[in-house]
FITIBA-451451 format. One record per atom (N, C-alpha, C, O, CB): residue number from 1; chain; atom name; z, y, x. Coordinates in steps of 0.1 Angstrom, whole numbers, plus 5000, padded with zeros to 4 digits. Glycine has a CB too. Layout:
N
<r n="NUM" chain="A" atom="CA" z="Z" y="Y" x="X"/>
...
This chain:
65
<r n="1" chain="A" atom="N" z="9789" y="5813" x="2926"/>
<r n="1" chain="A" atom="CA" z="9790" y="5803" x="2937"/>
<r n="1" chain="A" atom="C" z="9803" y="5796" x="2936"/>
<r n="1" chain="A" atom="O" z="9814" y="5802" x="2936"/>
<r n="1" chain="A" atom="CB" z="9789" y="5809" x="2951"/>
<r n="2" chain="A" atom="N" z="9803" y="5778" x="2934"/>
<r n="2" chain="A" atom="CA" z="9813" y="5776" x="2933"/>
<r n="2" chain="A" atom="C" z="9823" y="5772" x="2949"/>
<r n="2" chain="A" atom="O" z="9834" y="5767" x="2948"/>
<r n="2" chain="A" atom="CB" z="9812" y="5768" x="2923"/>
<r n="3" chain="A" atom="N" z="9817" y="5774" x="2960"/>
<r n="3" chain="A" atom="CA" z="9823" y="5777" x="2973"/>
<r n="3" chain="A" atom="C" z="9842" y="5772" x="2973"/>
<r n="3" chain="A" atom="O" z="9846" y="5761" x="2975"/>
<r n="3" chain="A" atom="CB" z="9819" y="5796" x="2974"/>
<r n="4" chain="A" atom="N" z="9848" y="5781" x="2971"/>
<r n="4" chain="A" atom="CA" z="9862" y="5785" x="2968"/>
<r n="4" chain="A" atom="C" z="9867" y="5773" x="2961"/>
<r n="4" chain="A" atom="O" z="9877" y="5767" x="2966"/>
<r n="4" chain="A" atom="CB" z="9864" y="5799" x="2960"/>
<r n="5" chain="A" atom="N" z="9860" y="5768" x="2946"/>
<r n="5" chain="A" atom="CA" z="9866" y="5754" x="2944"/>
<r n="5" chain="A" atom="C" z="9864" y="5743" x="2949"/>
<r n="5" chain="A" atom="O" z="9871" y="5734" x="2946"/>
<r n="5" chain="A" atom="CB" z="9865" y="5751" x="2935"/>
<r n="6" chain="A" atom="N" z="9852" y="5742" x="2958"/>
<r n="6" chain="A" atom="CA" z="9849" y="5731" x="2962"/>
<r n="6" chain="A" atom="C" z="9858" y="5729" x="2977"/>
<r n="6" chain="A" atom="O" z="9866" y="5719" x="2979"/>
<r n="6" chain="A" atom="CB" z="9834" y="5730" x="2962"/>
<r n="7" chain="A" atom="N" z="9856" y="5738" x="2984"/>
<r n="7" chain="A" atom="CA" z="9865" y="5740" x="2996"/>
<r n="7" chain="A" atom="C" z="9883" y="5733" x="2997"/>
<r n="7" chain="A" atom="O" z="9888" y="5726" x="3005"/>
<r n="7" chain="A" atom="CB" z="9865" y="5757" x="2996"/>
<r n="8" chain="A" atom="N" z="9888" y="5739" x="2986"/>
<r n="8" chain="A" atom="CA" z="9904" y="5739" x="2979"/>
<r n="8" chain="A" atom="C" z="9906" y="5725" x="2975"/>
<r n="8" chain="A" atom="O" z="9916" y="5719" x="2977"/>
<r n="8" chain="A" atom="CB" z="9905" y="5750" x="2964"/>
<r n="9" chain="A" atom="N" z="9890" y="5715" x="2965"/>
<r n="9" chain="A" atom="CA" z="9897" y="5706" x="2963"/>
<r n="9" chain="A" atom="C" z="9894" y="5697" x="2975"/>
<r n="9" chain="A" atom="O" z="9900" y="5686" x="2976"/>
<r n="9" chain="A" atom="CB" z="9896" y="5700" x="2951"/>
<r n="10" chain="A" atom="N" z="9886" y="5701" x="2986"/>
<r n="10" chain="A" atom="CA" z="9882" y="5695" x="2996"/>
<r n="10" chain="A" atom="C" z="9899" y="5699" x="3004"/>
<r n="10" chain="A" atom="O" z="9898" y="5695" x="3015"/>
<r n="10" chain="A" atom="CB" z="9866" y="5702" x="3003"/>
<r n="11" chain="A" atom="N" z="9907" y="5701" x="3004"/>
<r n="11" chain="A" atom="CA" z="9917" y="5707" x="3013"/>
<r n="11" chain="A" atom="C" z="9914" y="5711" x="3022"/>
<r n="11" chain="A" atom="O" z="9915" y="5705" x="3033"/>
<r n="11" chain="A" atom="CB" z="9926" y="5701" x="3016"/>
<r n="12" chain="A" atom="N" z="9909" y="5725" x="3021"/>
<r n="12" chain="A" atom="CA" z="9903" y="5729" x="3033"/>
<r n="12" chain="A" atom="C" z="9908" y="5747" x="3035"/>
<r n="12" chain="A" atom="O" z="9904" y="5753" x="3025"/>
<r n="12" chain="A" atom="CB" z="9885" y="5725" x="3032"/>
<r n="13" chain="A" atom="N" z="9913" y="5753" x="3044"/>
<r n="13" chain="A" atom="CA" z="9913" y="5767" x="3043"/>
<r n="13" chain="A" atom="C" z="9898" y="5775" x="3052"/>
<r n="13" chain="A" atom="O" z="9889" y="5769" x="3060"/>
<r n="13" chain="A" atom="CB" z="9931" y="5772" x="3049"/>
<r n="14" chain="A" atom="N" z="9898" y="5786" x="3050"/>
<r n="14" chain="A" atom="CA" z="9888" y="5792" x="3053"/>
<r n="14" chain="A" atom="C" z="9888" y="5795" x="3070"/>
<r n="14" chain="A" atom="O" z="9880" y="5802" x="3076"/>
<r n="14" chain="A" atom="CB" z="9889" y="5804" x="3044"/>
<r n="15" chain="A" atom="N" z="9898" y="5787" x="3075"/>
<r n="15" chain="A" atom="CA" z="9896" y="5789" x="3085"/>
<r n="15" chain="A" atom="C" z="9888" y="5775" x="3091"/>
<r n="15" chain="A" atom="O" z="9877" y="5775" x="3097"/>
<r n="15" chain="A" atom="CB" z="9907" y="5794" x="3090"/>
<r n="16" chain="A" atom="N" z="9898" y="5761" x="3087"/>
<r n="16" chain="A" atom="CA" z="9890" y="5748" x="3087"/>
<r n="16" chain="A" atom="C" z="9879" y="5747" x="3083"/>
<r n="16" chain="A" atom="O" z="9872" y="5738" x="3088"/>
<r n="16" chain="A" atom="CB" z="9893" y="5740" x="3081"/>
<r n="17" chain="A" atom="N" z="9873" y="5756" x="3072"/>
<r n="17" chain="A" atom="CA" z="9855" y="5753" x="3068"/>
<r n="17" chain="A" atom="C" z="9849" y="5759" x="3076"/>
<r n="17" chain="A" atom="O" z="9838" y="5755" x="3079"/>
<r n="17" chain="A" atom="CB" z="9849" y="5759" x="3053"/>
<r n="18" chain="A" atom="N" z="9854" y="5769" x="3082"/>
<r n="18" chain="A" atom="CA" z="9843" y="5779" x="3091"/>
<r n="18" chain="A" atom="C" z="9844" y="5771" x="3103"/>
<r n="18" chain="A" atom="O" z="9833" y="5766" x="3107"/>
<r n="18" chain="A" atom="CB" z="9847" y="5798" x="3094"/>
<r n="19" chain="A" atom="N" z="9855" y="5767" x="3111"/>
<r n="19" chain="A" atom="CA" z="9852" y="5757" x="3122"/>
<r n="19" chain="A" atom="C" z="9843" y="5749" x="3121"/>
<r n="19" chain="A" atom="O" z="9835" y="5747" x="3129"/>
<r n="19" chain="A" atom="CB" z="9861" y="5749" x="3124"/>
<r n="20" chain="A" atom="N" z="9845" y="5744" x="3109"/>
<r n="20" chain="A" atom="CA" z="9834" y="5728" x="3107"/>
<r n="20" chain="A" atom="C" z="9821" y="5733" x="3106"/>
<r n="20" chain="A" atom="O" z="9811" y="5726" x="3108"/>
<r n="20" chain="A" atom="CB" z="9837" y="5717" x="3091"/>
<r n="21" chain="A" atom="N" z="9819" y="5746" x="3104"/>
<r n="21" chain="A" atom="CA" z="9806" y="5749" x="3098"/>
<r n="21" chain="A" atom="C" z="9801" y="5760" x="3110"/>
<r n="21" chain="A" atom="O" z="9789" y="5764" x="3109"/>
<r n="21" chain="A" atom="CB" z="9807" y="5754" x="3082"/>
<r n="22" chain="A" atom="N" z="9807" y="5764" x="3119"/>
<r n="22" chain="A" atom="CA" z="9805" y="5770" x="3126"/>
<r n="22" chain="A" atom="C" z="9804" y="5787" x="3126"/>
<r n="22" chain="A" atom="O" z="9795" y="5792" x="3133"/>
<r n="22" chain="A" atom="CB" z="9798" y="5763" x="3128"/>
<r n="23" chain="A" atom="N" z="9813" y="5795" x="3118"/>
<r n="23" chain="A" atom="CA" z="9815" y="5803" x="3114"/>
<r n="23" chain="A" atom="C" z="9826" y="5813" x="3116"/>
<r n="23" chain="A" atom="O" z="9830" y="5810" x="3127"/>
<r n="23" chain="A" atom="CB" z="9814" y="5798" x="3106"/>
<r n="24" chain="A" atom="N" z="9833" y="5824" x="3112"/>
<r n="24" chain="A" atom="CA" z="9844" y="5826" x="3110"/>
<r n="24" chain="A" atom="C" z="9852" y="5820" x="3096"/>
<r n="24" chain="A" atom="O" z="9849" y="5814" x="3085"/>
<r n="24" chain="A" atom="CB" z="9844" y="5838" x="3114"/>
<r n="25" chain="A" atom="N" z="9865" y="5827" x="3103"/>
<r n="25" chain="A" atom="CA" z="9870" y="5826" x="3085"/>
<r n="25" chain="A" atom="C" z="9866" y="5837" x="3075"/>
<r n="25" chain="A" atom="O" z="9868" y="5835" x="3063"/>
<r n="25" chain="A" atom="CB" z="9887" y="5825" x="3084"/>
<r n="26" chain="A" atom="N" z="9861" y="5850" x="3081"/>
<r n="26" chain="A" atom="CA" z="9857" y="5861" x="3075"/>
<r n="26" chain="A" atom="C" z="9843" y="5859" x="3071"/>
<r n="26" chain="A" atom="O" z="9838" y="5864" x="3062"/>
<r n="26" chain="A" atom="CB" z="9859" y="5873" x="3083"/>
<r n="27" chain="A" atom="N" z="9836" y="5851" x="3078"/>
<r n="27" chain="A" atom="CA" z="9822" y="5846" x="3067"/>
<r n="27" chain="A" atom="C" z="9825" y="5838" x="3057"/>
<r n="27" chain="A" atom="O" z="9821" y="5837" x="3045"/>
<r n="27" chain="A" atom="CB" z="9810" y="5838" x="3074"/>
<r n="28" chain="A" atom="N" z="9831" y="5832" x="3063"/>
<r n="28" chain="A" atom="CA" z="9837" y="5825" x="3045"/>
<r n="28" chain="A" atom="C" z="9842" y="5829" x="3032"/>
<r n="28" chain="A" atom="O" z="9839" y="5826" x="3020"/>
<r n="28" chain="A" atom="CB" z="9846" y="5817" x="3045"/>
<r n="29" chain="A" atom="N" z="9851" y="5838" x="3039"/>
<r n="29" chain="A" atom="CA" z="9855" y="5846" x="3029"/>
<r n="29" chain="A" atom="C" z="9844" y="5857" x="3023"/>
<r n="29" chain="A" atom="O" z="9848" y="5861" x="3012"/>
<r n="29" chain="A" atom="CB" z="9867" y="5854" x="3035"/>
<r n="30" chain="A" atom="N" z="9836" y="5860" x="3024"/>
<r n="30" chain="A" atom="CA" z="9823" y="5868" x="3017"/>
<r n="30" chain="A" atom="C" z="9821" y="5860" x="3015"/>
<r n="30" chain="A" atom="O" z="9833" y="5856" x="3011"/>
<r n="30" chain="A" atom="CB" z="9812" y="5877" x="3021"/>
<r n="31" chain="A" atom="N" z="9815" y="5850" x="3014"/>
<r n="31" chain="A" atom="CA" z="9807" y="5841" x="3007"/>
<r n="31" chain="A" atom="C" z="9814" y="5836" x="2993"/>
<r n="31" chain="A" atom="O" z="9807" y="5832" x="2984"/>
<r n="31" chain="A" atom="CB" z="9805" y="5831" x="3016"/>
<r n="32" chain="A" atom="N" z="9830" y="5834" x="2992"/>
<r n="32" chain="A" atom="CA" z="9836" y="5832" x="2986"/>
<r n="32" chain="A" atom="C" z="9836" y="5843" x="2975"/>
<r n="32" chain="A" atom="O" z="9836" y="5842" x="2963"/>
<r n="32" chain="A" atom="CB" z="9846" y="5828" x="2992"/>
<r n="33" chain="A" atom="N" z="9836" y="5854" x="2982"/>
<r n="33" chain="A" atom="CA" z="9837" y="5870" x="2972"/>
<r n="33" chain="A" atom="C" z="9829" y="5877" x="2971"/>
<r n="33" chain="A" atom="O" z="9830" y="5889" x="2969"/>
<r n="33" chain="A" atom="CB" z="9844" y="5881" x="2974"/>
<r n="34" chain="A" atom="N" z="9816" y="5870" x="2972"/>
<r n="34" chain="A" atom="CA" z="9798" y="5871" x="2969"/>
<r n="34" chain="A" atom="C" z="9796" y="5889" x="2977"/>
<r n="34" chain="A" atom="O" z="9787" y="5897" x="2974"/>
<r n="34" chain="A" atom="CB" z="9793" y="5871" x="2946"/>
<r n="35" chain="A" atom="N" z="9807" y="5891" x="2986"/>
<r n="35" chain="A" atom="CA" z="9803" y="5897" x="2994"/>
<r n="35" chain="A" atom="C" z="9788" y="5900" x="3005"/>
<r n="35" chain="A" atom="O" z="9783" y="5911" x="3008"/>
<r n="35" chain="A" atom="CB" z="9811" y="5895" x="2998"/>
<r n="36" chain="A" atom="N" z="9783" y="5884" x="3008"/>
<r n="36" chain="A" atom="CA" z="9773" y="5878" x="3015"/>
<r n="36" chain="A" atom="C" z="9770" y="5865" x="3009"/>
<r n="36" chain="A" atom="O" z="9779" y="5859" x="3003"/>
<r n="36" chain="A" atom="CB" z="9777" y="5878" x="3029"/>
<r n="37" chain="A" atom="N" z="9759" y="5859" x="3010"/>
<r n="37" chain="A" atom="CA" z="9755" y="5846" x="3009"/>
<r n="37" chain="A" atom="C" z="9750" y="5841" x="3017"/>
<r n="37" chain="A" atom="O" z="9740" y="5847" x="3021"/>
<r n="37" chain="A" atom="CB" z="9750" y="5843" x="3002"/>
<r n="38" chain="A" atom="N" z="9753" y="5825" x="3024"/>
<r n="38" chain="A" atom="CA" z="9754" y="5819" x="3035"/>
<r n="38" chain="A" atom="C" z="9736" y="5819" x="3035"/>
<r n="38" chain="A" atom="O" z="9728" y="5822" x="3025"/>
<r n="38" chain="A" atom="CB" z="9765" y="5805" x="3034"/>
<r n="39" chain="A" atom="N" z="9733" y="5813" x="3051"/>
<r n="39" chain="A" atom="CA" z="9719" y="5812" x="3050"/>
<r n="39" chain="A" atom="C" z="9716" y="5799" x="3047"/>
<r n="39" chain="A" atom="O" z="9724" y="5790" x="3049"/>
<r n="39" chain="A" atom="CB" z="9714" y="5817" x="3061"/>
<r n="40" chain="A" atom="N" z="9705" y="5796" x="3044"/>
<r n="40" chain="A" atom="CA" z="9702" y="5787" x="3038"/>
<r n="40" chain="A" atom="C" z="9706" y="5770" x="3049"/>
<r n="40" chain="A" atom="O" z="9708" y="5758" x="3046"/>
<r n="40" chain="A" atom="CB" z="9686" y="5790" x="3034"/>
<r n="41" chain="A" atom="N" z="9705" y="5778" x="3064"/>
<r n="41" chain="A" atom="CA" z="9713" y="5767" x="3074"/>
<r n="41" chain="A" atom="C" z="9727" y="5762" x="3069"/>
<r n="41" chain="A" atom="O" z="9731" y="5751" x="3069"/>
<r n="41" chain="A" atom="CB" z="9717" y="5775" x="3089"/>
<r n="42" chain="A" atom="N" z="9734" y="5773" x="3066"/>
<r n="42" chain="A" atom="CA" z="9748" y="5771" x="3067"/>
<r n="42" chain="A" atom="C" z="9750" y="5767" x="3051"/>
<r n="42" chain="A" atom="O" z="9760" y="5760" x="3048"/>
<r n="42" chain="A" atom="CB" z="9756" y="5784" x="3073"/>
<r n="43" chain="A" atom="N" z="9741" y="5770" x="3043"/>
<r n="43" chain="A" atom="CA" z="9745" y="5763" x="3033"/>
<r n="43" chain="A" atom="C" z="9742" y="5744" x="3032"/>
<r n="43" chain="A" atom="O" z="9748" y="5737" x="3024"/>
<r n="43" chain="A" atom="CB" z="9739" y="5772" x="3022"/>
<r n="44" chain="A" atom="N" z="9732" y="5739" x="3040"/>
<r n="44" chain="A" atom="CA" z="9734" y="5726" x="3042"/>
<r n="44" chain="A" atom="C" z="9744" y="5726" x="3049"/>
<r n="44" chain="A" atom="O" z="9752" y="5721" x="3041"/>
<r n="44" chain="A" atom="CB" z="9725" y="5720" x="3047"/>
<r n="45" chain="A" atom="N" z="9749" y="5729" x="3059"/>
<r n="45" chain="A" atom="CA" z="9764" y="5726" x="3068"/>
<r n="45" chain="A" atom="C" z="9773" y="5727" x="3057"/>
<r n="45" chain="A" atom="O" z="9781" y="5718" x="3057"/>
<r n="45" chain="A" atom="CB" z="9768" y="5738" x="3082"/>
<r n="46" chain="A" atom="N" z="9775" y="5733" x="3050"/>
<r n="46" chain="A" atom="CA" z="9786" y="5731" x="3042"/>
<r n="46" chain="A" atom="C" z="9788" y="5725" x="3026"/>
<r n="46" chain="A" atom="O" z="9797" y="5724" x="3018"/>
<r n="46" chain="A" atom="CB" z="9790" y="5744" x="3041"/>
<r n="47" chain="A" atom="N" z="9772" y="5721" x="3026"/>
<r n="47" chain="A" atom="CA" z="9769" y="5709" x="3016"/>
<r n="47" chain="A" atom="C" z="9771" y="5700" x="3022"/>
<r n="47" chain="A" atom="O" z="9773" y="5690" x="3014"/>
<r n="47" chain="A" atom="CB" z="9758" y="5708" x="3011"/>
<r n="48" chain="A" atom="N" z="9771" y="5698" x="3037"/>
<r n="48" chain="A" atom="CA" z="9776" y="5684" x="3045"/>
<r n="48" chain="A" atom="C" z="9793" y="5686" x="3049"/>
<r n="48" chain="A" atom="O" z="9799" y="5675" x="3049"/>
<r n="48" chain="A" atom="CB" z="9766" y="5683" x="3062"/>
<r n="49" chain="A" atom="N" z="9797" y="5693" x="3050"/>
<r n="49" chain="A" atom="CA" z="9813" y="5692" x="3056"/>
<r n="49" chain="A" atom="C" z="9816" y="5690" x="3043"/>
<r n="49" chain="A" atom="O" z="9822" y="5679" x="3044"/>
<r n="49" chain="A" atom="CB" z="9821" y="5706" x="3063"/>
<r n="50" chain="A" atom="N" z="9815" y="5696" x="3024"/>
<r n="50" chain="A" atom="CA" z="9820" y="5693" x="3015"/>
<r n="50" chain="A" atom="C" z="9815" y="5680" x="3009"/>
<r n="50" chain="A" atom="O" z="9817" y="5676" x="2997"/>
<r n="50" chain="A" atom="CB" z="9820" y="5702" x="3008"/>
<r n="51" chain="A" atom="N" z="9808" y="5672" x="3018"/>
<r n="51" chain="A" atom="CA" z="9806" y="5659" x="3009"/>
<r n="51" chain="A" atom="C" z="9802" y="5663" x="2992"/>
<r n="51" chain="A" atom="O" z="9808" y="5659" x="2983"/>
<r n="51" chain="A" atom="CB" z="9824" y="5649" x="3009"/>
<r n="52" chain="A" atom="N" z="9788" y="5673" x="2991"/>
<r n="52" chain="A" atom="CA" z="9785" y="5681" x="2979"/>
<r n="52" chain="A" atom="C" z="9771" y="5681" x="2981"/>
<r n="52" chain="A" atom="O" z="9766" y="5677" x="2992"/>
<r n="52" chain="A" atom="CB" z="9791" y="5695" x="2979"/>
<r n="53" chain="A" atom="N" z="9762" y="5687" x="2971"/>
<r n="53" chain="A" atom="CA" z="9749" y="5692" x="2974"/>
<r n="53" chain="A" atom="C" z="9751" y="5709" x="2973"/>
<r n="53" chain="A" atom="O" z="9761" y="5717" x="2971"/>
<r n="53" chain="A" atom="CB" z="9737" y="5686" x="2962"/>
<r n="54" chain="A" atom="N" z="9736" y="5711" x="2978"/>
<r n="54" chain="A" atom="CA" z="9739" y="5727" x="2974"/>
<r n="54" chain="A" atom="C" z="9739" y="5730" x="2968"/>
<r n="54" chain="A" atom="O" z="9745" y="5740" x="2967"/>
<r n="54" chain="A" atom="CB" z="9736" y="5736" x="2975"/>
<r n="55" chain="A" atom="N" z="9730" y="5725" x="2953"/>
<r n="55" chain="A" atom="CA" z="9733" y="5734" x="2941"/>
<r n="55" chain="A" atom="C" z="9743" y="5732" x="2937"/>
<r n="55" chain="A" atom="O" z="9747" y="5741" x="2930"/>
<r n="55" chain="A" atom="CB" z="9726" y="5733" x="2931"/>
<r n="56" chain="A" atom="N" z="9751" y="5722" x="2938"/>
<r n="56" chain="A" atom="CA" z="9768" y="5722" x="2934"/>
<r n="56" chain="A" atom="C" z="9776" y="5735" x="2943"/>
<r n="56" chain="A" atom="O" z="9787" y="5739" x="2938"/>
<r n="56" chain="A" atom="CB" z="9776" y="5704" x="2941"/>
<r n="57" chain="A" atom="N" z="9772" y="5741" x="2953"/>
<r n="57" chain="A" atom="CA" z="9777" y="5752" x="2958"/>
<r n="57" chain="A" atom="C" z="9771" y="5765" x="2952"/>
<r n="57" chain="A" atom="O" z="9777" y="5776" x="2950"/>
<r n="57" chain="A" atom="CB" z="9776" y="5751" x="2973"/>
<r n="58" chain="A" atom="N" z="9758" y="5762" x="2950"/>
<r n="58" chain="A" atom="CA" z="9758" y="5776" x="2943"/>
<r n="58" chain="A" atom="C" z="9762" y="5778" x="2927"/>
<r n="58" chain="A" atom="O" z="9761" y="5788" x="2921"/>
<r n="58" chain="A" atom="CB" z="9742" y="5781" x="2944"/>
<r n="59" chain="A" atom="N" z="9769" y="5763" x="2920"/>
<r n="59" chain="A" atom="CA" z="9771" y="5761" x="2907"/>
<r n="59" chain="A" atom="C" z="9756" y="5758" x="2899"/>
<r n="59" chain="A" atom="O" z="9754" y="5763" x="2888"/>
<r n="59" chain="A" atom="CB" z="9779" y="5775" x="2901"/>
<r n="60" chain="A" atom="N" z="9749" y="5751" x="2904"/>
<r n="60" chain="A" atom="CA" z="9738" y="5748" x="2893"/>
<r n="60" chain="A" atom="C" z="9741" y="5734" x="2888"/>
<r n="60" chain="A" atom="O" z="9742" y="5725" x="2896"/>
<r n="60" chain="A" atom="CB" z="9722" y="5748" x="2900"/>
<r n="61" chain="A" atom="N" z="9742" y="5732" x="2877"/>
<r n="61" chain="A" atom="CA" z="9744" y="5719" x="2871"/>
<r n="61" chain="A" atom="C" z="9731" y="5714" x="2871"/>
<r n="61" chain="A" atom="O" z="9722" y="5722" x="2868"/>
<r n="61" chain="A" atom="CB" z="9751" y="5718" x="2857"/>
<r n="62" chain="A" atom="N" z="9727" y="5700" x="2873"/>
<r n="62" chain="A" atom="CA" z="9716" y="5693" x="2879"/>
<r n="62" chain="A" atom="C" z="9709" y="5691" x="2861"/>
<r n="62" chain="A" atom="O" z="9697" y="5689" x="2858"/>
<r n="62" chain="A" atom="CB" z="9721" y="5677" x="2889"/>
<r n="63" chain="A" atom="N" z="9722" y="5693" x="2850"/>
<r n="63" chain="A" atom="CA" z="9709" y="5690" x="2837"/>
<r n="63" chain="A" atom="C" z="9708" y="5703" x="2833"/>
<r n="63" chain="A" atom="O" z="9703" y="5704" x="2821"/>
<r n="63" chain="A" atom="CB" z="9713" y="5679" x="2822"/>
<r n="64" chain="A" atom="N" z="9711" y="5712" x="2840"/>
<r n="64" chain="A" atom="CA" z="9710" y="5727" x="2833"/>
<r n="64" chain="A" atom="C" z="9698" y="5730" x="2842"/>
<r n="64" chain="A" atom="O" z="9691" y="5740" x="2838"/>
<r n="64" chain="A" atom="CB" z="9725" y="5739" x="2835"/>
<r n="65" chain="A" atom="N" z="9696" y="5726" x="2850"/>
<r n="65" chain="A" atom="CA" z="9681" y="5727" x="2862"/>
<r n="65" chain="A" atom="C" z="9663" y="5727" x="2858"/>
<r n="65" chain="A" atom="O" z="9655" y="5728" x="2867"/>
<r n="65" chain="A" atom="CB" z="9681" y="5711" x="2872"/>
């Protein structure tokens, strides 16, 4: 999941993404350390707060698809 880079070059800390996304900052953080993976809700919310799709968050490159 590329989560953690996209977040960082978004300037965002884990506490700002989980606000926006409605979260803590400790869900974020699993998600970041594949502790947990977001639900498929929150992974649009944070394909919308990062100005991203989701497979760019789970790392799928669109010609590797």
């Amino acid at each position: 999941m590329q989560l953690k880079q996209l977040r960082k070059a978004a300037g965002l800390t884990q506490r700002e993404l989980g606000d926006r996304v409605g979260v803590s900052p400790q869900a974020v953080n699993q998600w970041e350390t594949g502790v947990k993976c977001p639900s498929v809700a929150n992974l649009t919310k944070l394909a919308d707060v990062l100005g991203t799709t989701t497979d760019a968050i789970l790392g799928r490159d669109s010609a590797s698809a």
